[in-house]
C-alpha angles and dihedrals in degrees: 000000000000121000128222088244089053103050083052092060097053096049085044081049091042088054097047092049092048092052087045098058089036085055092053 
């Protein structure tokens, strides 16, 4: 069962990780 708060963790980890990889 996935929270609010939670699902908005992973989208704000999803985006990170996006702008990560696009940095590099």
């Amino acid at each position: 069962m996935y929270t609010i708060a939670e699902r908005g963790n992973d989208m704000r980890n999803v985006i990170l990780v996006t702008m990560s990889c696009a940095l590099i």
